[in-house]
Structure formats: C-alpha cells, structure tokens
DSSP file (Angstrom, degrees, kcal/mol; ACC not computed):
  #  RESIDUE AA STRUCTURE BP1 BP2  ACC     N-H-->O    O-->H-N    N-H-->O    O-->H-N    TCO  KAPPA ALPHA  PHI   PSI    X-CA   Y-CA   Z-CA
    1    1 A X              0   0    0      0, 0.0     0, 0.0     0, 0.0     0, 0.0   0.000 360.0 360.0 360.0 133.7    0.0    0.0    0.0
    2    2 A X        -     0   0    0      1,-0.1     2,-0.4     2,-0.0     0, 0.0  -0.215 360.0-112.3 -75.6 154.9    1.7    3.4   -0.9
    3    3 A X        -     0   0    0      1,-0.0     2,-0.3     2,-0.0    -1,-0.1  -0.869  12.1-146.8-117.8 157.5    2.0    6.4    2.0
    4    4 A X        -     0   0    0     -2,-0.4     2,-0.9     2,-0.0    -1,-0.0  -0.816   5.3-157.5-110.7 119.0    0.9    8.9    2.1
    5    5 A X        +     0   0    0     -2,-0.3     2,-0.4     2,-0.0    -2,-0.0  -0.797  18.3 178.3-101.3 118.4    2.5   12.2    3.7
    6    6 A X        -     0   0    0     -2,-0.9     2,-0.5     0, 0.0    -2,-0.0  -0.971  19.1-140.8-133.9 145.8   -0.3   14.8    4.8
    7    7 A X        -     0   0    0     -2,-0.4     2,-0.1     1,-0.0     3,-0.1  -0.836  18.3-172.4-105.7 136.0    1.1   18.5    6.7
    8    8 A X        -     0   0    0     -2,-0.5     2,-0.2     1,-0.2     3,-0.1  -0.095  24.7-116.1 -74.3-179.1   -0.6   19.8    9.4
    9    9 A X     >  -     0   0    0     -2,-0.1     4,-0.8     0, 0.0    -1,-0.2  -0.303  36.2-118.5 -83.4-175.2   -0.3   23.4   11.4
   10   10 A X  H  > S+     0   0    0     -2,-0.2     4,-4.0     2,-0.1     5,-0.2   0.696 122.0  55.3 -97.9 -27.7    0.6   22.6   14.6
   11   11 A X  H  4 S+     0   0    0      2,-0.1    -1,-0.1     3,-0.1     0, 0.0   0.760 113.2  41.5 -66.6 -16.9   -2.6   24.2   15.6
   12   12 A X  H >> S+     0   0    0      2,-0.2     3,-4.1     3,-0.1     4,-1.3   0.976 111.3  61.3 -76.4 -87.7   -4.8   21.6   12.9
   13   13 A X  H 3X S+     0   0    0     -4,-0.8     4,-3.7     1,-0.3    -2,-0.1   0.713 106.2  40.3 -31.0 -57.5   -2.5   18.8   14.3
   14   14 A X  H 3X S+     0   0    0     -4,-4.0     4,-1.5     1,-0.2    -1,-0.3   0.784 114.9  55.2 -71.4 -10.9   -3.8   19.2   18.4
   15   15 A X  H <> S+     0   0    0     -3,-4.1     4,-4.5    -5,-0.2    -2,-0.2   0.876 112.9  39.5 -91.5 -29.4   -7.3   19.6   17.2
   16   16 A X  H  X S+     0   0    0     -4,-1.3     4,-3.5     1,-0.2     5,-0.4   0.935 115.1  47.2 -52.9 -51.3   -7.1   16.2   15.2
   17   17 A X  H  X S+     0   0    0     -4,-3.7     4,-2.0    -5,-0.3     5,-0.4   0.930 111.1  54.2 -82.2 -30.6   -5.4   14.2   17.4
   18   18 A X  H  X S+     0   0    0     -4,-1.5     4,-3.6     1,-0.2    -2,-0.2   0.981 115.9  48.9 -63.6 -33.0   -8.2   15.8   20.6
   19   19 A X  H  X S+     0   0    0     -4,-4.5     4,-0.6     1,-0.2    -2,-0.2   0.929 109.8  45.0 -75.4 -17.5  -10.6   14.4   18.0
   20   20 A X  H  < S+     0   0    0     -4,-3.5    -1,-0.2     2,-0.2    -2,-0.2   0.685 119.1  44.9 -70.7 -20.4   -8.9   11.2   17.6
   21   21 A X  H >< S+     0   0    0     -4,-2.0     3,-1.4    -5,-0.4    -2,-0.2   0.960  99.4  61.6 -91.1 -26.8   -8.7   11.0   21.0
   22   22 A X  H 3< S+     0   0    0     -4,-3.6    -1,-0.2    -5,-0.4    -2,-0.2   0.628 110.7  46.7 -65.8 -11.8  -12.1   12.1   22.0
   23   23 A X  T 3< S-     0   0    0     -4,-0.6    -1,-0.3     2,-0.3    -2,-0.1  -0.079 121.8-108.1-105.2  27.4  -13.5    8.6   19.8
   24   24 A X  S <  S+     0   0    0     -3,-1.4     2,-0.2     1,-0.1    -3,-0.1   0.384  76.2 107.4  69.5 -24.3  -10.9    6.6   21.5
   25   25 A X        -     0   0    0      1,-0.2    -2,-0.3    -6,-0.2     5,-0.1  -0.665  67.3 -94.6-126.9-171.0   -8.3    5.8   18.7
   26   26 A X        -     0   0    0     -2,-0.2     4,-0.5     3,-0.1    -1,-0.2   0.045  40.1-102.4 -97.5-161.2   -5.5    6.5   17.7
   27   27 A X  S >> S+     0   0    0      2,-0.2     4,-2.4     3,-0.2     3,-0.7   0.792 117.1  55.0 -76.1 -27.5   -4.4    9.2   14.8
   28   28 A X  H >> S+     0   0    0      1,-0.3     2,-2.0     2,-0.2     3,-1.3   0.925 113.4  39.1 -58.8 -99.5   -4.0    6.5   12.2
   29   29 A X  H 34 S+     0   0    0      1,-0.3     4,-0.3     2,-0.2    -1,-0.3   0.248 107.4  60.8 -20.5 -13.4   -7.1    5.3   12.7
   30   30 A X  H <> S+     0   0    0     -2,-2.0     4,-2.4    -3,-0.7    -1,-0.3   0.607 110.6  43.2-135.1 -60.5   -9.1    8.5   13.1
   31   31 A X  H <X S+     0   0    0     -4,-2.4     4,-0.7    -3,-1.3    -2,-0.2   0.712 112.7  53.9-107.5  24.6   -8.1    9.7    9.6
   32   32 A X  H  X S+     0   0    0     -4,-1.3     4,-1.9     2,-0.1    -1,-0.2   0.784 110.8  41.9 -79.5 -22.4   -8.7    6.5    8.1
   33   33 A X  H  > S+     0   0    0     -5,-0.4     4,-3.2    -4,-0.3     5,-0.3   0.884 109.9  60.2 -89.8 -14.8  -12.0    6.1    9.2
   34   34 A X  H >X S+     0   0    0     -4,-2.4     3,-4.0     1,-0.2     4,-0.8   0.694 108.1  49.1 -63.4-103.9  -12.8    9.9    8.4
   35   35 A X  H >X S+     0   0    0     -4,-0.7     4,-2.9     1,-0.4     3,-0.5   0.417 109.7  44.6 -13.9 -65.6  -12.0    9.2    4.8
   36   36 A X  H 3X S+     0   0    0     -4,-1.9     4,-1.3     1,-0.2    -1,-0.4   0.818 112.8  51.7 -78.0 -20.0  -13.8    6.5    4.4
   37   37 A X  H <X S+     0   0    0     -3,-4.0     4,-1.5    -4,-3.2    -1,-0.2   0.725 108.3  57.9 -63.0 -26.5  -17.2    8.3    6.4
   38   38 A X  H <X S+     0   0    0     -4,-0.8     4,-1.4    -3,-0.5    -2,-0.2   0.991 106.8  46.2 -43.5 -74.2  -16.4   10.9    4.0
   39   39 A X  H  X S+     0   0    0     -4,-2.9     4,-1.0     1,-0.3    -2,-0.2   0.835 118.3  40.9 -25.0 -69.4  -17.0    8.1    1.3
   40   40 A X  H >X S+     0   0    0     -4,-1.3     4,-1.2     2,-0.2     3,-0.7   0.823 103.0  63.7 -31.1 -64.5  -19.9    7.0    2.9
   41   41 A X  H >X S+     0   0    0     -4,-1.5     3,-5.4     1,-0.3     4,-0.8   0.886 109.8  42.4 -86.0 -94.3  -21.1   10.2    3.5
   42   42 A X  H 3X S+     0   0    0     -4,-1.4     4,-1.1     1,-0.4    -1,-0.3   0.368 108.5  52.9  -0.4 -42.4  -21.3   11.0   -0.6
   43   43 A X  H <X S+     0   0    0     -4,-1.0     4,-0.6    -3,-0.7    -1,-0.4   0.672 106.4  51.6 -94.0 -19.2  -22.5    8.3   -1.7
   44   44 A X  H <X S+     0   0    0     -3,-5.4     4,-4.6    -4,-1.2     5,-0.4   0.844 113.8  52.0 -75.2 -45.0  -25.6    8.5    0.9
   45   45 A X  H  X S+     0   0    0     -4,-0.8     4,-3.2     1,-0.2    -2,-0.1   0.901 108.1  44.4 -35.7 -53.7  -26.1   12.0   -0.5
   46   46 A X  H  X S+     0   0    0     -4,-1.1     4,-1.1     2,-0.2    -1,-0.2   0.842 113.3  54.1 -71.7 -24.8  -26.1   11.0   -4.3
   47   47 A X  H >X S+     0   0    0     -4,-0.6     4,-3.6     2,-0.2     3,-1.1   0.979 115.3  42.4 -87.5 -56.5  -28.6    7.9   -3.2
   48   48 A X  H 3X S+     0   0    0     -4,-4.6     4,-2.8     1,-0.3     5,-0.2   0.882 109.0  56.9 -67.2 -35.6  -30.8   10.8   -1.5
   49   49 A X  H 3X S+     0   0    0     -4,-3.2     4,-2.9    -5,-0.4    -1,-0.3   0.904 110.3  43.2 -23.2 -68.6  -30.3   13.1   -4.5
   50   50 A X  H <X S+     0   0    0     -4,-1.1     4,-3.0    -3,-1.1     5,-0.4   0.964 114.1  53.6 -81.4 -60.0  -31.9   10.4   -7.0
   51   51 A X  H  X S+     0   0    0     -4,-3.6     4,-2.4     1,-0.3     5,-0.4   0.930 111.9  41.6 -65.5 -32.7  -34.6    9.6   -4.6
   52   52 A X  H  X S+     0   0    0     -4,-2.8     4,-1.4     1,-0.3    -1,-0.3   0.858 110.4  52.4 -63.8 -32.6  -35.7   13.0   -4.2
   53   53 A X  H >X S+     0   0    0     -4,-2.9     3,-1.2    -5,-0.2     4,-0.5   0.988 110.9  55.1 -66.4 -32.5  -35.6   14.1   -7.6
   54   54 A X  H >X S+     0   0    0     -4,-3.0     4,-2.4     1,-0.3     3,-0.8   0.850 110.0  40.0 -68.1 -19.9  -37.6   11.0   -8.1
   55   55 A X  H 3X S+     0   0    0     -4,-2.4     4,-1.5    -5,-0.4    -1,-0.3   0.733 116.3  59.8 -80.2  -7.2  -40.4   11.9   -5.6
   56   56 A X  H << S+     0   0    0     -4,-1.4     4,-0.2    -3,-1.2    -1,-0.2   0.592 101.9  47.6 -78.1 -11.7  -40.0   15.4   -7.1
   57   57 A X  H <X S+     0   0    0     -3,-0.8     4,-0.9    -4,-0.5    -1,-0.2   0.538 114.4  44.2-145.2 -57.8  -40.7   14.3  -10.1
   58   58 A X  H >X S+     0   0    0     -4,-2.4     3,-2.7     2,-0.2     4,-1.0   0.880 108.6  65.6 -62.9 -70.3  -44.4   12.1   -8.8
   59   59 A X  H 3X S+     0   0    0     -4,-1.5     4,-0.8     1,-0.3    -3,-0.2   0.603 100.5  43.4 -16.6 -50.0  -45.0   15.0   -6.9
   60   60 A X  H 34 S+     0   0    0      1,-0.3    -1,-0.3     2,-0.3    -2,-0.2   0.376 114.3  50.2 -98.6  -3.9  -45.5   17.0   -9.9
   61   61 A X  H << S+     0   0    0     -3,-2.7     3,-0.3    -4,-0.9    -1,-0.3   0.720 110.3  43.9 -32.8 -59.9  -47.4   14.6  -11.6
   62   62 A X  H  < S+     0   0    0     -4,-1.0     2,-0.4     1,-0.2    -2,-0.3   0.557 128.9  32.8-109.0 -35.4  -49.6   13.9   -9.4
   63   63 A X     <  +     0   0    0     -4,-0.8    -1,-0.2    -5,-0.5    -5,-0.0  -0.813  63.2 146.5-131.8  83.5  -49.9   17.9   -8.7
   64   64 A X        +     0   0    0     -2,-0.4    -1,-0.2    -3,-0.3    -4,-0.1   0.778  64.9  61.7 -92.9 -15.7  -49.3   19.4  -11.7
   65   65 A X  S    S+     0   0    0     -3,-0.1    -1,-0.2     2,-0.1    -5,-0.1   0.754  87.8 102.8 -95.9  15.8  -51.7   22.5  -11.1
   66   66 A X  S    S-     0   0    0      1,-0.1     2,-0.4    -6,-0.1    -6,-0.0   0.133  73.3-128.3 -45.2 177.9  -49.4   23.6   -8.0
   67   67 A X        -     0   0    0     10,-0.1     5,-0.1     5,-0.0    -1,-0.1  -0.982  26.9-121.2-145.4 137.7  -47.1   26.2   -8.2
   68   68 A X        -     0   0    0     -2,-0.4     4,-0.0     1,-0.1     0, 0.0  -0.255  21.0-118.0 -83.8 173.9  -43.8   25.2   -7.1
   69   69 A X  S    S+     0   0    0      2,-0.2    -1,-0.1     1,-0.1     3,-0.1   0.542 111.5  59.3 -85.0 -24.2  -42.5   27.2   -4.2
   70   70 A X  S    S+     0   0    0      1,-0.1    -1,-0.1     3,-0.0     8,-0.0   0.666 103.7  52.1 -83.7  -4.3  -39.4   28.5   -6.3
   71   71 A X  S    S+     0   0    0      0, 0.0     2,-0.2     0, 0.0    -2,-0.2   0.530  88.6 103.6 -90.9 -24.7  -41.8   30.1   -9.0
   72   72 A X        +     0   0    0      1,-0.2     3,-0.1     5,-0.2    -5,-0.0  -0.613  41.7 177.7 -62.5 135.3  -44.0   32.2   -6.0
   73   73 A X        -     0   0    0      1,-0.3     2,-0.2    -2,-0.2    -1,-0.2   0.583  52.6 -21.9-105.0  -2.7  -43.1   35.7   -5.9
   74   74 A X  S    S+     0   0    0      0, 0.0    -1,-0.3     0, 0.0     3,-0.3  -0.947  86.5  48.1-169.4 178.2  -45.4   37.0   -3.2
   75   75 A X  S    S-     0   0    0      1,-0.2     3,-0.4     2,-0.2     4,-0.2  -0.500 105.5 -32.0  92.9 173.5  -48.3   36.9   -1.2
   76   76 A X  S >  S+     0   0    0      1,-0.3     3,-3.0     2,-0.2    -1,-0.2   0.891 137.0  61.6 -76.4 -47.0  -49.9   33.7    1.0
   77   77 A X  T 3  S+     0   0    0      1,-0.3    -1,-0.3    -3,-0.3    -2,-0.2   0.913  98.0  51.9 -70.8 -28.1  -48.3   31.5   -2.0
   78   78 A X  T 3         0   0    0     -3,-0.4    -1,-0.3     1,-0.3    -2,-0.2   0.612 360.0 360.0 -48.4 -18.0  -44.6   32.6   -1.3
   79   79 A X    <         0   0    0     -3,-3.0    -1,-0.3    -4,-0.2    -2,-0.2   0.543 360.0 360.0-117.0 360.0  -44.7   31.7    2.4
C-alpha cells in the first residue's frame, strides 16, 4: 500500500489528534476512518439526490396544477 505524507499546522495537528482521542483511537485510525465516512457520507447523499428528484418528479405529476415554491413571488403563496 503506498504512503501517504499529509502536513498539518501545529494548531490543525492538536485539534485532530483531541478528536482522535475524543472517539478513543489512535491518529492513524481517526483519519482512516474519516476518509472513508467521507466516502460514505457521498455516496448516501447521491442515493438521496436520485430519490428526491424522483419523488420530485411524482409529486409533480400527481400535482401538476401547484405552483412550485421557487416560482412564488409573493403573497400567502410565497410563504
């Protein structure tokens, strides 16, 4: 597995390692599993992306004579 060299401040450096320490492990471990929650984190995003355009997408089917909320420009329908 290659390495990887990553630079801190010194002031970045104590805040990492109190957050590695504040979950219990150690700094290796701390910004492997941030990477890969990162990972995670994206890919739960894109899943929620897709679904929402897809209810977005019944919604406006199903209510076509609405008037979307980014189209109001004042008035009881803006709010």
């Amino acid at each position: 597995m290659p390495s990887l060299n990553v630079s801190f401040t010194p002031e970045e450096l104590e805040g990492v390692r109190a957050a590695a320490a504040a979950e219990g492990k150690s700094l290796k471990t701390y910004l492997h599993d941030l990477g890969v929650r990162e990972q995670q984190r994206r890919q739960f995003v894109a899943g929620a992306v897709e679904w929402a355009d897809r209810l977005r997408e019944e919604f406006g089917q199903a209510f076509s004579d609405e008037i979307a909320p980014s189209e109001r420009t004042s008035g009881a329908d803006a709010a």
